[in-house]
Steps between C-alpha positions, in 0.01 A plus 500: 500500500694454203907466541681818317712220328189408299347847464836615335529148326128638319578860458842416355276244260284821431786712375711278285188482306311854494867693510385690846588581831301405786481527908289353760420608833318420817154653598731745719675627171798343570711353257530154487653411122571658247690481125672858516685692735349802642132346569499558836431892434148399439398396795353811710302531148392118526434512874206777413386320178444170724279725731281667187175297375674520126595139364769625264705889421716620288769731679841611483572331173378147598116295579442381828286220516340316813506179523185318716411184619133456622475890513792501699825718451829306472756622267525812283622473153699760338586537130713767334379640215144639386274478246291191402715251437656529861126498634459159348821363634446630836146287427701216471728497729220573786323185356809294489577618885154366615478196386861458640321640841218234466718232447703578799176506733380176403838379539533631852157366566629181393783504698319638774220203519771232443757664824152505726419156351854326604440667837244358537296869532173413323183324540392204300177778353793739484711270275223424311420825386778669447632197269198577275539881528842445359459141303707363631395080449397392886534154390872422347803316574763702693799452684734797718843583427711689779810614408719639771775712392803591641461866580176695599321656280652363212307707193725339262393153578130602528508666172701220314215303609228678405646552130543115515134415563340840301376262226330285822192725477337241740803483723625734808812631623489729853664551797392478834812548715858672449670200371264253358307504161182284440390390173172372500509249167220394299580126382328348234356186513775279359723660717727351807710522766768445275393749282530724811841419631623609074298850572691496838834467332421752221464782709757416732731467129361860447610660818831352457524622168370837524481636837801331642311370771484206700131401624326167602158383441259310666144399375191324643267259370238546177161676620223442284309836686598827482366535866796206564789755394578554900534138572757451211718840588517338805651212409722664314617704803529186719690348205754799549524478829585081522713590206725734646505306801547103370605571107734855495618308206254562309389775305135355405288383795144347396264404804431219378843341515563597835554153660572472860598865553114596445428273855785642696375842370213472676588307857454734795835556669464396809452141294772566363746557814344216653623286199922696515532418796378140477764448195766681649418586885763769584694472234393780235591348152683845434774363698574297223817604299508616155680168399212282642202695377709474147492132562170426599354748233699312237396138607108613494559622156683150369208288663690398764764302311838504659770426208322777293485770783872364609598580090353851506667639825835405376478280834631075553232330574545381862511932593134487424439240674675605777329868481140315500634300775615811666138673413270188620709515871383871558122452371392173540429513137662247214427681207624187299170384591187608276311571802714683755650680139090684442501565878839680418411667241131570642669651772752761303237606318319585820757703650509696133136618566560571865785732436293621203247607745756687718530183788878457510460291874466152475 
């Protein structure tokens, strides 16, 4: 079904040009858009002209006009005025409304096959067809976008989105879920992952800029078959996942840049336990103060070099060393040390995707 906003957008189009008035309403008769006030009194008269066998009437001052797709009934047209010349508008305007209606059924096809495809919903004969019912090339380079926005059912964002890839004939933008919007991109040959992460950042620039909205994206790896479009959507949603877990930071997640946060994603959590309470026995590390985790947090991120963490928490020297001192007493752990440092930080990134996954006992 067509939205009113582009049925008035068209009638509206229709006026400013032929200098009439125009309505539209639902095989029911009732209104749906119109450019005058006062259309609604037509509709008990276009609730029995949808019912008669005649394709078009004059009445009451104005032509009626049905308007078909595949024989069947889905809008009716009305024009004020009579005489010829509003005949042949009223033509026009029907013909202008189906091709709008065809356009929007092979677009919800579209978007139909592609939401059934990233479910993984079809058969391999299934995929096959359909792509060559609506040519759509089986064989191509493609890679899924998910953006997750802030707020459900965020039309804004999914519009914004659609105007930004409308000239990507080959490209497709849907939703599958309240929050998240998939764009299914057609690359070109020369194209990379770098090339990607600049689309990533475009859109997320355009949300900014004219929804107000804050979003992340995640995408998967390249596909070179359309039949491959599941695999890639779900990288991207793993990528969103690790990402919001490991990298909150972050506002652009691709899946293949997940590092070690894609192999604690997927450790079982009994594994997991097992490994806690090896590092830190009873001890849950959320007993740590605010001041330590600040500490430790700042170290990892200065590659373990003392003077320069010292310099950036305002701290003498010999209070970090006492603090690690303090630190390596209650785990066993020097994380002056390369390797008892990646068993640290191994092991906070564990207890991230445990409490992610609701386990808040160590």
């Amino acid at each position: 079904m067509i939205s009113n906003q582009i049925l008035q957008n068209t009638i509206e189009g229709v006026k400013s040009i032929a200098g009439v008035e125009l309505g539209v309403f639902d095989v029911d008769g009732k209104l749906l858009i119109s450019t005058f006030s006062g259309a609604s009194e037509y509709e008990d008269f276009v609730g029995s002209f949808s019912e008669s066998d005649a394709e078009n009437q004059e009445a009451r001052g104005c032509q009626f006009f049905k308007v078909n797709e595949e024989g069947r009934l889905e809008y009716v047209l009305l024009v004020q005025g009579t005489g010829k010349e509003i005949y042949t508008i009223g033509k026009m305007a029907v013909f202008q409304m189906q091709g709008l209606i065809v356009a929007y059924k092979e677009r919800f096809d579209r978007d139909n096959f592609i939401k059934n495809l990233l479910l993984d919903n079809l058969l391999l004969v299934d995929i096959y067809n359909r792509t060559k019912k609506l040519h759509i090339d089986f064989k191509a380079r493609r890679l899924v976008f998910i953006v997750e926005t802030r707020t459900e059912k965020d039309n804004e964002a999914l519009e914004i989105i659609r105007t930004l890839f409308a000239t990507k004939t080959k490209d497709f933008v849907t939703a599958v879920d309240e929050k998240n919007i998939i764009i299914v991109r057609e690359m070109e040959q020369a194209e990379t992952y770098e090339d990607m992460g600049k689309i990533a950042h475009t859109v997320l620039d355009m949300l900014n800029t004219e929804a107000m909205s804050s979003a992340r994206i995640a995408y998967g790896t390249i596909i070179n078959e359309i039949k491959e479009v599941s695999r890639s959507y779900k990288e991207a949603k793993m990528a969103l996942d690790v990402g919001r877990i490991f990298y909150s930071e972050k506002s652009i997640i691709p899946y293949n840049n997940l590092g070690i946060g894609r192999l604690i994603y997927q450790l079982p959590l009994p594994l997991c336990k097992m490994f806690i309470n090896e590092i830190f026995g009873e001890k849950s590390p959320d007993d740590f103060d605010e001041e330590t985790l600040a500490t430790i947090n700042k170290f990892f991120e200065n590659s373990l070099n003392v003077s320069e963490t010292s310099r950036q928490l305002y701290i003498h020297r010999n209070t970090l060393v006492y603090r690690l001192d303090k630190l390596e007493k209650s785990t066993g752990l020097d994380i002056r040390k390369f390797e008892d440092a990646i068993t640290f930080k191994i092991a906070l990134m564990v207890v991230k995707y445990m409490k992610y996954m609701g386990r808040t006992e160590y």
